[in-house]
C-alpha positions as CSV (number, residue, x, y, z in Angstrom):
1,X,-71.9,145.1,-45.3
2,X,-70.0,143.1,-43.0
3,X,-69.6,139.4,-43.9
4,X,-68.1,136.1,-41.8
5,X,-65.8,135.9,-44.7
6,X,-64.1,139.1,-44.4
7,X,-61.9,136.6,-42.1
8,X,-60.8,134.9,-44.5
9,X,-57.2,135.4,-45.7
10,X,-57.1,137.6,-48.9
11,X,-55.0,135.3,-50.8
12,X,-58.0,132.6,-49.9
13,X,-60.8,134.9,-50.8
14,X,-58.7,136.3,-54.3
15,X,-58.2,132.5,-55.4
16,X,-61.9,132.1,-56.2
17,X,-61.8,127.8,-55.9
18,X,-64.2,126.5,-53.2
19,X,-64.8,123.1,-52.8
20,X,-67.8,122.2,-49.9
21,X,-67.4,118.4,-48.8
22,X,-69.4,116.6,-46.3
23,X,-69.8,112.8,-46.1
24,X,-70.8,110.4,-43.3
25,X,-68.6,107.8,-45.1
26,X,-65.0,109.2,-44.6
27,X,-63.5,106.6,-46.8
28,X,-61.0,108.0,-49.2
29,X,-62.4,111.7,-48.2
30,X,-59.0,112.9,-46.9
31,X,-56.8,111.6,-50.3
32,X,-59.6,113.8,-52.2
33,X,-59.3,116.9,-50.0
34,X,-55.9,116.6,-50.1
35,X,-56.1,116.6,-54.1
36,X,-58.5,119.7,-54.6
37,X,-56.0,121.4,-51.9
38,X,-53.2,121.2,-53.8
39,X,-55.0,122.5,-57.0
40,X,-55.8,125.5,-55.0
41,X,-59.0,124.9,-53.8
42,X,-60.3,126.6,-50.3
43,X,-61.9,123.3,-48.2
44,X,-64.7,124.2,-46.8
45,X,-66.6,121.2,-44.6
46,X,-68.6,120.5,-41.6
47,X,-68.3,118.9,-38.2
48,X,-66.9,115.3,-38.3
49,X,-65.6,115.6,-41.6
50,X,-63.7,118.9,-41.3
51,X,-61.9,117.3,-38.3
52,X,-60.9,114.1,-40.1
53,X,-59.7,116.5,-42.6
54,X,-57.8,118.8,-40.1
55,X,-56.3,116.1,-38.9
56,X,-55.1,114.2,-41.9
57,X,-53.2,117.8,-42.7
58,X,-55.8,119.5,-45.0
59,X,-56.1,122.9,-44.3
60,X,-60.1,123.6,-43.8
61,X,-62.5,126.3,-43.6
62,X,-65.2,125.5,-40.9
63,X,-68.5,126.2,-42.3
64,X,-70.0,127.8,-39.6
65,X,-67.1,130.5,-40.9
66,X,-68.4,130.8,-44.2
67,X,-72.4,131.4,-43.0
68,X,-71.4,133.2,-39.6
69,X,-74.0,130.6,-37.6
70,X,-73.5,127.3,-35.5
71,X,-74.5,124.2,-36.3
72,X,-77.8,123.6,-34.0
73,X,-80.3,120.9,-33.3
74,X,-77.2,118.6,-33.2
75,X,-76.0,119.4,-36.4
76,X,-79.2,119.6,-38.0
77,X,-79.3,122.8,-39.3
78,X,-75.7,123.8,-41.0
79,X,-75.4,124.0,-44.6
80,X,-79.1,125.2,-45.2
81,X,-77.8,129.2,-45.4
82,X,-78.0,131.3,-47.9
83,X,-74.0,131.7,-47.4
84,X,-73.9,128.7,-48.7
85,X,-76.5,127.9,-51.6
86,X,-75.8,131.7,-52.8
87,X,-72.3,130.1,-54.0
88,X,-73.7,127.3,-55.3
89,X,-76.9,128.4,-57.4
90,X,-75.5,131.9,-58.7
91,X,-75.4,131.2,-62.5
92,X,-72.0,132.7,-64.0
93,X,-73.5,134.2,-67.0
94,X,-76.2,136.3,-65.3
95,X,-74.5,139.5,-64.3
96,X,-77.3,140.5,-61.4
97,X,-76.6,137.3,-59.6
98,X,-72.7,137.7,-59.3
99,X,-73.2,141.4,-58.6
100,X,-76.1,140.2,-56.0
101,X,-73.5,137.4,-54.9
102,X,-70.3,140.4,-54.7
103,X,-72.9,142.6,-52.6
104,X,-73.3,139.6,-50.3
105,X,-70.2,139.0,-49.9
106,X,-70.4,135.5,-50.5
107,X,-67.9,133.6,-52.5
108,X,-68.6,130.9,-55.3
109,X,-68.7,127.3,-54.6
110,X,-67.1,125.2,-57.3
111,X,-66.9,121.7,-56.0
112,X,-69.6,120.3,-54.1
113,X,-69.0,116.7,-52.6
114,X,-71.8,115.0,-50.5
115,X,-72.8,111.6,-49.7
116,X,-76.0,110.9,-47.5
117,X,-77.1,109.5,-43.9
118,X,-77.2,105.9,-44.4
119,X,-80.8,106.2,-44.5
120,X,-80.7,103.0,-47.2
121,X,-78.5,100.6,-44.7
122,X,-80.0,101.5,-41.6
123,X,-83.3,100.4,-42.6
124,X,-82.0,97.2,-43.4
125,X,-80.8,96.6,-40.1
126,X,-81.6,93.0,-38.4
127,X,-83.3,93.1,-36.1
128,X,-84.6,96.5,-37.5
129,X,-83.9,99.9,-35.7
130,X,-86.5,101.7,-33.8
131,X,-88.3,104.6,-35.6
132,X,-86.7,107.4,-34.2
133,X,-83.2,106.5,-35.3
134,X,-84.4,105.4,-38.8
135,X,-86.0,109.1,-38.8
136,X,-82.6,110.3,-37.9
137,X,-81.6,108.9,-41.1
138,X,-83.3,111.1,-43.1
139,X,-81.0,113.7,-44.8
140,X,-82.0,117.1,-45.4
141,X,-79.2,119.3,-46.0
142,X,-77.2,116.6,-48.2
143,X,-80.2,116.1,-51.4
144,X,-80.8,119.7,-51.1
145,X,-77.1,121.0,-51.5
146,X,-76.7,118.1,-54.3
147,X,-79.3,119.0,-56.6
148,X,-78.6,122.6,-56.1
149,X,-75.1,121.9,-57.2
150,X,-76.3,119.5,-59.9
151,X,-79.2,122.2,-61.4
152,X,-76.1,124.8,-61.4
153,X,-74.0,122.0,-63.3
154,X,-73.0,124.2,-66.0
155,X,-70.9,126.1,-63.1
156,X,-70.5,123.4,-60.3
157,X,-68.8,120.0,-60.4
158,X,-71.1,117.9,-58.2
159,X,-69.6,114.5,-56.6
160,X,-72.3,112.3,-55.2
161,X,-70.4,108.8,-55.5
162,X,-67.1,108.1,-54.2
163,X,-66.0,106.4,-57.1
164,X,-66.2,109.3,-59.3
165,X,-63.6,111.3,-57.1
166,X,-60.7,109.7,-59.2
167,X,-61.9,111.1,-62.2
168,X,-62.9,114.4,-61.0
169,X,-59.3,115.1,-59.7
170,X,-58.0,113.6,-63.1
171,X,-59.9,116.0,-65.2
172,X,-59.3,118.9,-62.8
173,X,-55.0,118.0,-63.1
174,X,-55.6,118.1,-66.8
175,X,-56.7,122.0,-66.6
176,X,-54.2,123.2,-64.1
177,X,-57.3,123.0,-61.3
178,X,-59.9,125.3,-63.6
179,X,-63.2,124.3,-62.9
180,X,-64.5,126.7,-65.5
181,X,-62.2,124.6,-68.1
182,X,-63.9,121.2,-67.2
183,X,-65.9,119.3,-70.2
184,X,-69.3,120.1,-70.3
185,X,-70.1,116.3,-70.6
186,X,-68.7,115.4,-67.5
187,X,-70.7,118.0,-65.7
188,X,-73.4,116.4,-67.1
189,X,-72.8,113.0,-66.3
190,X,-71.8,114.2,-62.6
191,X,-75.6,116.4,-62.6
192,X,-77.7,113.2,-63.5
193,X,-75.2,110.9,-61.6
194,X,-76.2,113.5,-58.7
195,X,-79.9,113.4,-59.1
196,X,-80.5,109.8,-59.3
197,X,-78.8,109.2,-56.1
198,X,-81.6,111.2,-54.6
199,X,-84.2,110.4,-56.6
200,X,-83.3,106.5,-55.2
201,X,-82.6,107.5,-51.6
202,X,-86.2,109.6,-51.5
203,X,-88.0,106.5,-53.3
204,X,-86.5,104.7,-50.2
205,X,-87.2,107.0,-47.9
206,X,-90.9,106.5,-49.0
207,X,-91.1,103.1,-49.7
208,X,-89.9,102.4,-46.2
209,X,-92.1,104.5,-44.1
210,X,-95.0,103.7,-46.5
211,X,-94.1,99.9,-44.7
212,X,-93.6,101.7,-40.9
213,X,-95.5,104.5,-40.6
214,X,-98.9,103.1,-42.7
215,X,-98.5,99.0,-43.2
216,X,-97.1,98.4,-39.1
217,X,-99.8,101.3,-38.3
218,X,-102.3,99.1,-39.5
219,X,-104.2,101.2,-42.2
220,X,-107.6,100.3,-42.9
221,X,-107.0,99.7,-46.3
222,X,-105.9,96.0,-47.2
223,X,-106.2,93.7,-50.2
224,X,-109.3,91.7,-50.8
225,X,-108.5,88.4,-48.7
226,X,-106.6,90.4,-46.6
227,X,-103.1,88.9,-46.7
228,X,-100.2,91.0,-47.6
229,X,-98.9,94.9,-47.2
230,X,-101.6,96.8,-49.3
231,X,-100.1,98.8,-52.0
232,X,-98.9,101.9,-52.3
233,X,-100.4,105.3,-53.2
234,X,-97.5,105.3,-55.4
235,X,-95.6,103.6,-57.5
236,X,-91.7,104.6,-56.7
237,X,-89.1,102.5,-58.5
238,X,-84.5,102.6,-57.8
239,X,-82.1,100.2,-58.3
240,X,-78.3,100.0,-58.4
241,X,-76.3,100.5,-61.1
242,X,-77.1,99.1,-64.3
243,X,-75.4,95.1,-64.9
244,X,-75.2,95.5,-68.9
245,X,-76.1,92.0,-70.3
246,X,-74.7,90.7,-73.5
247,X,-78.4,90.6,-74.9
248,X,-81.8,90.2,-74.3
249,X,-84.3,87.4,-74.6
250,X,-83.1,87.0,-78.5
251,X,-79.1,88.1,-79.8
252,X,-81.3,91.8,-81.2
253,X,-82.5,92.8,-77.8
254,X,-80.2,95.0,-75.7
255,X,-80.8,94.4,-71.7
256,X,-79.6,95.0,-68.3
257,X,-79.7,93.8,-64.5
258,X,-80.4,96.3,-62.1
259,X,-80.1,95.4,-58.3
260,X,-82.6,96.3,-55.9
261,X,-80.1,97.4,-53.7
262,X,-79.9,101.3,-52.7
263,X,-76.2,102.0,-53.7
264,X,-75.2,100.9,-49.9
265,X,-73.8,97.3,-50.4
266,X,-77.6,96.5,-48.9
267,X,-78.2,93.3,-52.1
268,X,-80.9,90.7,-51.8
269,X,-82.1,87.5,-54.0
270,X,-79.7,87.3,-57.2
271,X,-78.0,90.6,-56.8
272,X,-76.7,88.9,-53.6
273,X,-75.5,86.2,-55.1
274,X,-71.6,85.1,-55.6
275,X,-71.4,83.2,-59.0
276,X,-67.8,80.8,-59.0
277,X,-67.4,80.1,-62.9
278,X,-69.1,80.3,-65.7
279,X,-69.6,83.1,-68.3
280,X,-71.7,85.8,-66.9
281,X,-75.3,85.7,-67.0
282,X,-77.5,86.1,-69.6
283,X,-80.9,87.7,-69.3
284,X,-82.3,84.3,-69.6
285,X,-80.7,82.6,-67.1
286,X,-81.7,85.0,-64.3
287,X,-85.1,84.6,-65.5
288,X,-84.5,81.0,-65.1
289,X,-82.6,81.5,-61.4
290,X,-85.9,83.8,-60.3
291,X,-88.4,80.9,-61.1
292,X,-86.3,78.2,-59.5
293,X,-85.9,80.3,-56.3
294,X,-89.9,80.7,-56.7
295,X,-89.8,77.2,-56.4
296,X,-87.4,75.9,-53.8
297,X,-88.3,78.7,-51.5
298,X,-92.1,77.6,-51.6
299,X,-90.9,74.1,-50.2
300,X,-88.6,75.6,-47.6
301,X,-89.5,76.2,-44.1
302,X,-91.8,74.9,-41.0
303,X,-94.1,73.1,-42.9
304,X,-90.8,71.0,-44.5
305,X,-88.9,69.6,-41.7
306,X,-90.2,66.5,-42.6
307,X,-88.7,66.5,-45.9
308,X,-86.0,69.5,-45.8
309,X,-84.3,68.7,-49.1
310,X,-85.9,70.1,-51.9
311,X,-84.5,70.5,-55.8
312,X,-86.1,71.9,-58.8
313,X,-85.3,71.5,-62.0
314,X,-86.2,74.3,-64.4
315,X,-86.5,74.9,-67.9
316,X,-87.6,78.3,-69.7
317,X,-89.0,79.6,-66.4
318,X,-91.3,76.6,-66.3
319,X,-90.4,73.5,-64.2
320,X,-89.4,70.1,-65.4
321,X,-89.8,68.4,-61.6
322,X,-89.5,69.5,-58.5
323,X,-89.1,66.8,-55.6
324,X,-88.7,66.9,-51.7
325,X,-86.7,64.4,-49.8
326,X,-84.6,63.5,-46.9
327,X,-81.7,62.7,-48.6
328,X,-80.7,65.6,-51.3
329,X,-78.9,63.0,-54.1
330,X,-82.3,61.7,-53.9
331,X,-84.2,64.9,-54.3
332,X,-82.0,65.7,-57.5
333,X,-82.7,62.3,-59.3
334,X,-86.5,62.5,-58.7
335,X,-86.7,65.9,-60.1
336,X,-84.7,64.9,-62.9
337,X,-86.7,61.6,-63.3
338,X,-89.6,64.0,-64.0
339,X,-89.1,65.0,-67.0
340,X,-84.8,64.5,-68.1
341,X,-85.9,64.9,-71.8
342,X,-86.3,68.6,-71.6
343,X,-84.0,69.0,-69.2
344,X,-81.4,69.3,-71.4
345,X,-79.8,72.9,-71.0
346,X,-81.6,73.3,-67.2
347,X,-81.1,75.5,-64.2
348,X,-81.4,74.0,-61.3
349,X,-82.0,75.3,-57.4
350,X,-81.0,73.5,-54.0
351,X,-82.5,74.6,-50.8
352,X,-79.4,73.1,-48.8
353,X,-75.7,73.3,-49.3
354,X,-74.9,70.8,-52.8
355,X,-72.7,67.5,-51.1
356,X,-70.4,66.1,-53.0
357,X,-72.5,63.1,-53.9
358,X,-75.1,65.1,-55.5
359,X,-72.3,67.1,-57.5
360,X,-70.8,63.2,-58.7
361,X,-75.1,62.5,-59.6
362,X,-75.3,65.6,-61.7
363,X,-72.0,64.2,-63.5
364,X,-71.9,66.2,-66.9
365,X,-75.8,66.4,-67.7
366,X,-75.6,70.2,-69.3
367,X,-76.6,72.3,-66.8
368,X,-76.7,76.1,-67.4
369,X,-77.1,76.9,-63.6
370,X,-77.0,75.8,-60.0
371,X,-78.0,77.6,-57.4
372,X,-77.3,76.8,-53.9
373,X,-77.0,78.1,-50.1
374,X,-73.6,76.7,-50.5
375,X,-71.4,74.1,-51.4
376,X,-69.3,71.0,-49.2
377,X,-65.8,70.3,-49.6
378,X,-65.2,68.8,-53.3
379,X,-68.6,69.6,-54.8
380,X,-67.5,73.2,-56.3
381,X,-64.7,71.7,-57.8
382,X,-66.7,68.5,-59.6
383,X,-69.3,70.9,-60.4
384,X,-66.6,73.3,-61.8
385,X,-65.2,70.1,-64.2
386,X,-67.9,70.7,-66.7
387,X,-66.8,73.9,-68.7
388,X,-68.8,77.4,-68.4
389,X,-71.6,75.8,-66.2
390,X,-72.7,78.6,-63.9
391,X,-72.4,77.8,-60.1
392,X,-73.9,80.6,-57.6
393,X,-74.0,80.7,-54.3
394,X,-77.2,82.5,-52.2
395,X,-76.6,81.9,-48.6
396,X,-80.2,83.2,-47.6
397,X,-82.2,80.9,-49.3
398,X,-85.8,80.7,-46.9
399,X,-89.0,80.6,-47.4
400,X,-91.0,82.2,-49.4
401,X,-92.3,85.5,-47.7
402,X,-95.5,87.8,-48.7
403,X,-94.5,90.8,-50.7
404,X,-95.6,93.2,-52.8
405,X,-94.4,92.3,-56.8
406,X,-94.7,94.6,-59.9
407,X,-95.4,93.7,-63.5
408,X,-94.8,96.5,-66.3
409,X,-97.9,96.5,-69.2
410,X,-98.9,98.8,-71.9
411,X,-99.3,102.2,-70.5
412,X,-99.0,101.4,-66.4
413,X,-97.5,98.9,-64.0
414,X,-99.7,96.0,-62.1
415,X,-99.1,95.2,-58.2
416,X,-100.0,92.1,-56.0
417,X,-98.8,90.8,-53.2
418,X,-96.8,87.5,-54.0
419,X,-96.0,84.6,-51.5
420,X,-96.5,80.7,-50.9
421,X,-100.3,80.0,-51.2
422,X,-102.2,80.8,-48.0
423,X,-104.8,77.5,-47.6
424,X,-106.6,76.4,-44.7
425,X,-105.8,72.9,-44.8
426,X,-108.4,72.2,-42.3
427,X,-110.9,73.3,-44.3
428,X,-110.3,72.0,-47.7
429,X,-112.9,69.4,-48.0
430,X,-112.9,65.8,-49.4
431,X,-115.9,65.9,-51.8
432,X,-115.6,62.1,-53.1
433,X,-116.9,58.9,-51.9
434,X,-113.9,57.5,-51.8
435,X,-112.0,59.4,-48.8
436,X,-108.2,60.7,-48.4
437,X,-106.1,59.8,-45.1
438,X,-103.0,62.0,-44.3
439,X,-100.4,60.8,-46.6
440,X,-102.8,62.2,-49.3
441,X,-103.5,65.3,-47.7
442,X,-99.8,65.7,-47.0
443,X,-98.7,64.9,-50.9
444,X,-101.4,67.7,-51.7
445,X,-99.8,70.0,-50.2
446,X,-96.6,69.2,-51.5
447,X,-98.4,69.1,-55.1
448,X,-100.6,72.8,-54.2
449,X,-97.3,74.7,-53.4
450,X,-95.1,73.4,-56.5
451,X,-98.7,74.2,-58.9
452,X,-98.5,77.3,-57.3
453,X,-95.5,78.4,-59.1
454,X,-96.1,76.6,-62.6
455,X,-97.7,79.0,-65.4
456,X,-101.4,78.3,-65.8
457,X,-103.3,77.0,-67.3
458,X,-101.7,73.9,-65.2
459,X,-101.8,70.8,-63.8
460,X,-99.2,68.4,-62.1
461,X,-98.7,64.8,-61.5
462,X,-97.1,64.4,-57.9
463,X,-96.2,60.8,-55.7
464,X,-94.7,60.0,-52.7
465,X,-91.3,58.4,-52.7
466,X,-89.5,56.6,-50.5
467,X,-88.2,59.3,-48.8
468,X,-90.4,62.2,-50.0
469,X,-92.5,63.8,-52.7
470,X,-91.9,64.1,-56.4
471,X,-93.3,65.3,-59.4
472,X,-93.3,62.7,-62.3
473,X,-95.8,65.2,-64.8
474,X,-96.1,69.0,-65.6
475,X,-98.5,70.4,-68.1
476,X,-97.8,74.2,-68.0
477,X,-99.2,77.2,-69.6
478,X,-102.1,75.5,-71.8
479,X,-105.5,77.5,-73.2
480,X,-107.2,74.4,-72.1
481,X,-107.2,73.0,-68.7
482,X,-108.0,69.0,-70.4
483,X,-104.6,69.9,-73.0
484,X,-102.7,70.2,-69.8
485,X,-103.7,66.9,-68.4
486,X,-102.7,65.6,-71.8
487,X,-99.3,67.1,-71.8
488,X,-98.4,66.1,-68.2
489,X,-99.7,62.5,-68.8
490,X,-96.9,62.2,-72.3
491,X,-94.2,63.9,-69.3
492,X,-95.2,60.7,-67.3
493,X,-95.8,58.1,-69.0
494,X,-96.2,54.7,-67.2
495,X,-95.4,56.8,-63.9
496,X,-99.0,58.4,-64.0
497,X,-100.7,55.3,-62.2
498,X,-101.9,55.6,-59.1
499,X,-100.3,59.4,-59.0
500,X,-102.4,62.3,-57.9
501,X,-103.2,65.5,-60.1
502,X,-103.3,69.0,-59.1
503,X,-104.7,71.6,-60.4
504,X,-104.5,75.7,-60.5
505,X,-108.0,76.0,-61.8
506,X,-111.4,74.4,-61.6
507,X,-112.1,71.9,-64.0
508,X,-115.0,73.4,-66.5
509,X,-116.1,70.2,-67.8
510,X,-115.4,66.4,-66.8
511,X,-113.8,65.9,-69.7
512,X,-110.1,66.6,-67.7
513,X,-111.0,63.8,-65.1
514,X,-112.0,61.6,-67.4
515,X,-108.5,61.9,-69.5
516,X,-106.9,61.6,-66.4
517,X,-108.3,58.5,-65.3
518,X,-107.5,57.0,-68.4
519,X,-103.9,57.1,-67.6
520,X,-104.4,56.0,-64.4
521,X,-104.7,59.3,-62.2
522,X,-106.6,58.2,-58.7
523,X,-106.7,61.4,-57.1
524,X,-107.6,64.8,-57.8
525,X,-106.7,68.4,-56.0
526,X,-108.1,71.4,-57.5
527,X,-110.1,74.5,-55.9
528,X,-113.7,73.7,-57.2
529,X,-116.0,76.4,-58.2
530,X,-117.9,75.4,-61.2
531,X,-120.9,75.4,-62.1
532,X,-120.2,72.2,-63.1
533,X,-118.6,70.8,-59.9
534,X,-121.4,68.1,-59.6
535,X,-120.9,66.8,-62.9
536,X,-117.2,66.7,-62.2
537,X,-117.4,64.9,-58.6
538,X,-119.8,62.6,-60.6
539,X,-117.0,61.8,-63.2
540,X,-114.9,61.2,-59.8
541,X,-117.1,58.9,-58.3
542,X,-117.3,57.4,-61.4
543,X,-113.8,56.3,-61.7
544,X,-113.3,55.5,-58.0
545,X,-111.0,58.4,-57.3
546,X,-110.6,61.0,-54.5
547,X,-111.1,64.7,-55.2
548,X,-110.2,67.5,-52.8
549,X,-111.5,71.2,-53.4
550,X,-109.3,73.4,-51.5
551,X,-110.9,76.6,-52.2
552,X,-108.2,78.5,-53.8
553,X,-107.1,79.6,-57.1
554,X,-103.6,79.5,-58.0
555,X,-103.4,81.6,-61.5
556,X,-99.6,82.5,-62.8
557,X,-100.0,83.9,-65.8
């Protein structure tokens, strides 16, 4: 049987080493070529890469050569041949295949390196590509020739990262350029490597035209008040690499960070972040970071112009004030005001670039974290005075955005979509005698969106400032809404007069208004419901205060 390798030269064909690259990223690619060449391997590779190859002086095989065919559908079609995968998936140790392979004519393939379409970065393009290049994207020939050279591991070394070249050509110099001779457990590390780069880039795939072909297209299917992407049919889970943490929670817990990025320098939230000093973080403190970005970005945006500094001081993922200002020194020593007892040990998170005034505010209170879009000249440096305090920088720090967030239980996984808390101001309804003008309605919503974020059962203490809004109480995470009041009321002490509370809930009994008036609460936001409401408006009336029911329940549990 005449085969398109016959033109090969014999001494080619009789060495028996093939190695098949093709990579869109021709980084480094002709260094490793180069390598395997001079250990004896045959090059084969396709289009773009085999001419970078050719002309960086590596001798290469086209593989149109090897399968006797031409590329077609602009280049869509050239590596899915049985020319090809015959070499790869023939299994050594099973005489029919290698006699079935001789009979062919086909030659073994030893070395198989492939990265994929930038499927992954292209779909993070801003402003976002059109559908028909993002389709473009999706690779076909490259998963399917890496997980055929990964399942035939035991006889294939498979490269699908281009930082495990080095060590591939490393072990190959070790055995003279023998693939057989390679350790089995780097061929298996290479095989898994292989398949969770496309397990993550076909959980991308599918994530992302779950959000453009059936989200943008408008399926009928949405969430129960409507807001939000609905979720998917499936839940499909990648990350990056693995960020080993020193420990858990407690010293006995091992733990990790993985980005949410797809392996394509695409990072977002904390894995974008740039940290300046400090010891690396712990588990805690990025549980710590995540709720104090909750918090600043749910005070960022259109709705804040008015008062675009915001600071939030957290503690254990719950806050000890938040605050709003025009002036961000200002914002910082209301939020610390709050509650600076347990604020010992904090993390804290800027919506604006720290000033150096701030920086000389903070001084050396212990601070675990800061978090910032940025710095100005000097303030890194003050910042940097008090040893192994973290300082990050997140440049895109906005506003909170709708998205879809998942929670891992016992036996399954939970999904809701997450974002700032969507109230029709004009239709939350004063339902006192005593009416609210528009400084109260405006510190409402200031108090709605930081209760928003605070574990329930909650309720906060919030006043206007002199240049903003500020916290001075938090009761978080009670069993009992009137234990909350209680707890926010020791937080504020003298500073609970004439302050108004907010709440996540309804209040179930009058017994919460009543505590709170007794510490000299005069106005009341909550999302009414009860079937006690009239007794609780009563209790209102009662004590001469205001009371707004906006309609919505703000759980966090």
């Amino acid at each position: 049987m005449a085969t398109p390798d016959e033109a090969l030269e014999p001494d080619r064909a009789a060495a028996g080493r093939r190695a098949l690259i093709s990579v869109h990223d021709k980084t480094g690619i002709v260094e490793f070529a180069a390598a395997l060449h001079g250990l004896g391997f045959e090059i084969v590779s396709t289009g773009g890469t085999a001419r970078i190859l050719s002309d960086g002086g590596v001798p290469v095989t086209d593989v149109t050569d090897v399968t006797g065919h031409p590329e077609v559908f602009d280049g869509r079609v050239k590596t899915l041949h049985p020319a090809v995968h015959s070499g790869i998936l023939a299994r050594s140790d099973r005489p029919d295949d290698i006699a079935t392979l001789a009979e062919l004519g086909y030659h073994r393939i030893d070395v198989v390196c492939i990265d994929l379409y930038p499927f992954e970065a292209v779909s993070n393009r801003n402003p976002p590509a059109a559908d028909e290049e993002l389709i473009e994207m999706i690779d076909i020939g490259g998963p399917t020739l890496l997980r055929a050279a990964a399942k035939s591991y035991r006889d294939v070394l498979v490269v699908a990262e281009s930082d495990l070249r080095t060590e591939v050509i490393t072990a190959l110099e070790e055995v003279a350029g023998d693939p057989t001779a390679i350790p089995d457990d780097l061929r298996r590390r290479l095989a898994v490597a292989a398949f969770e780069r496309t397990a993550a880039y076909d959980v991308h795939v599918a994530t992302t035209l779950h959000a453009r072909l059936i989200c943008d297209a408008g399926e009928p299917f949405t969430d129960s008040d409507g807001a939000g992407d609905p979720p998917p049919h499936r839940l499909l889970l990648a990350a990056g690499a693995a960020n080993h943490l020193r420990y858990g929670e407690n010293p006995h817990q091992s733990a990790a960070f993985y980005p949410a990025s797809d392996l394509v320098g695409v990072s977002s939230g904390l894995a974008a972040a740039t940290q300046h000093s400090g010891k690396a973080l712990s588990f805690n403190n990025y549980l710590d970071l995540d709720a104090a970005l909750r918090f600043c970005r749910s005070l960022t945006g259109d709705e804040w112009t008015s008062f675009p500094q915001a600071c939030t001081v957290i503690k254990h993922t719950n806050a000890c004030g938040v605050a709003v200002s025009t002036d961000q020194q200002t914002a910082w020593s209301d939020a610390l005001a709050s509650d600076p007892e347990s604020a010992f040990g904090c993390v804290i998170a800027f919506n604006t670039p720290v000033t150096l005034r701030t920086a000389e505010s903070i001084g050396d209170q212990f601070v675990e974290c800061v978090i910032a879009p940025g710095y100005e000249d000097g303030a890194l440096d003050r910042l940097c005075q008090k040893k192994n305090r973290r300082l990050l920088t997140l440049p895109d720090l906005t506003a909170l955005t709708p998205e879809l967030r998942w929670r891992q239980i016992d036996g399954g996984w939970l999904a809701q979509s997450e974002g700032a808390p969507v109230i029709d101001w004009s239709a939350v309804r004063c339902v006192t005698s005593r009416t609210v003008d528009d400084d109260q309605r405006y510190l409402a919503r200031f108090g709605v969106a930081v209760c928003a974020q605070v574990k329930s059962n909650c309720v906060v203490f919030v006043k206007p400032t002199d240049s903003g809004f500020t916290t001075v109480g938090i009761g978080p995470g009670q069993t009992s809404r009137v234990e909350a009041v209680r707890i926010a009321a020791r937080r504020a002490g003298q500073r609970a007069s004439g302050a108004m509370m907010v709440s996540d809930a309804f209040f179930p009994f009058r017994d919460g208004i009543d505590a709170a008036h007794e510490i000299g609460i005069t106005a009341v936001v909550q999302p009414g419901g009860s079937i006690r409401d009239g007794e609780v408006i009563d209790a209102a009336d009662e004590h001469d205060m205001t009371m707004m029911f906006t309609g919505t329940r703000l759980f966090r549990h």
